[in-house]
N, C-alpha and C positions, 0 to 999 in steps of 0.2 A: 504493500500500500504506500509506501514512504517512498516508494519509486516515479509512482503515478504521476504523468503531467501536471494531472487537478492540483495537487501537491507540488511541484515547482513552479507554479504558475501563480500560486496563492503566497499571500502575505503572512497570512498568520490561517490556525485552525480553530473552528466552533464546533464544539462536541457537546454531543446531545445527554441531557440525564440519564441512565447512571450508565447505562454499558458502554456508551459511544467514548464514556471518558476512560477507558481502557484503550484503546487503539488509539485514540486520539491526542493521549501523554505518550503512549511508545511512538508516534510519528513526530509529536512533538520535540523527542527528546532526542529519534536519531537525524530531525534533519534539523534542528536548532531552531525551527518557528515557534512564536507564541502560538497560545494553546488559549481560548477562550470557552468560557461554558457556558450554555443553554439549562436552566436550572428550571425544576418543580415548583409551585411557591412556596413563600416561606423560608427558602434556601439560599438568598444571597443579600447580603448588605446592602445600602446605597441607594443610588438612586435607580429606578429599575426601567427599561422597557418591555412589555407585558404584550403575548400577544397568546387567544382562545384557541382553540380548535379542538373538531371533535370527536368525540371516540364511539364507537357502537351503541355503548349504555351513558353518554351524557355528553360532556365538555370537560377541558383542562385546560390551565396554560402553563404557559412558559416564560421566562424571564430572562434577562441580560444584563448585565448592566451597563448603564448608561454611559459612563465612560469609556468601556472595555474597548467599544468600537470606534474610538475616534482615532486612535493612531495608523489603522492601517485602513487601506481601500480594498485590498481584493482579500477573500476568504475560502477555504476549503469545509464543507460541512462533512463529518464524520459522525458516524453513525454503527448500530452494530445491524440491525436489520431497517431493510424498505421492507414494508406488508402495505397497505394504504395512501403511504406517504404524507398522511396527516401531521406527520410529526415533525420532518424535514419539511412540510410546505409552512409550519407556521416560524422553524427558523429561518428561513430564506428571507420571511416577509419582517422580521425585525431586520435581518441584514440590509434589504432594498429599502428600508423605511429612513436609513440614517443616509441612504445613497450611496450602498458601499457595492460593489461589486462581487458575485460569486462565480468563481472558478469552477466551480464543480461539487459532486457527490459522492461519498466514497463508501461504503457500508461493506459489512463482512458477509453478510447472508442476505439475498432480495429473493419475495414471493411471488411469482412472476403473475401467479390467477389472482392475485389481488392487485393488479394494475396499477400500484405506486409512480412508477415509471411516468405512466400516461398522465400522472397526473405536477409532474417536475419540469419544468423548462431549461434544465440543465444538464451538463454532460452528467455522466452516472457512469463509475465503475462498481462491479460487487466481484465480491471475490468466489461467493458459492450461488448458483440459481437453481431456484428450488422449483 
């Protein structure tokens, strides 16, 4: 994964709560990019940006915080699975809300019958398709 374009192409990486930040600290750590994180609520200090999306049985969101993304323009999102892409659609939209740019999508496991994919306007690699 730390080989990937999306990944040289990007400034820094956003990894999604909790498993994305596993892959997303080991790519962080062997190509030396900052590592930012997309958190649950309740989980991060500061001042936040916050964005819904939904899941089968309700809604959720996600948070950032608000400084995290001013220093860099372009971003890599890590992930450990696409199934819907509910998840990765609601961090892309705090990424494009600050006017930053996304490189791309990198997740370990995508489910190809729940059509995540169709629903990302970015490059996408996974590294298993199920």
């Amino acid at each position: 994964m730390s080989s990937s374009q999306i990944i040289k192409n990007a400034e820094a990486i956003v990894s999604i709560d909790a498993r994305g930040f596993i892959f997303g600290s080991a790519i962080s750590l062997q190509t030396s990019k900052p590592m930012i994180v997309a958190r649950k609520p309740g989980k991060l200090p500061g001042e936040l940006i916050e964005e819904r999306y939904k899941l089968e049985y309700g809604e959720n969101s996600l948070f950032i915080q608000k400084k995290a993304l001013n220093k860099f323009h372009s971003y890599a999102i890590v992930d450990d699975l696409l199934a819907t892409g509910g998840t990765i659609d609601c961090v892309s939209k705090i990424i494009s809300s600050k006017n930053k740019k996304i490189e791309g999508i990198l997740v370990v496991i995508e489910l190809n019958n729940l059509r995540g994919r169709a629903k990302l306007n970015f490059p996408i690699e996974s590294m298993i398709s199920l």
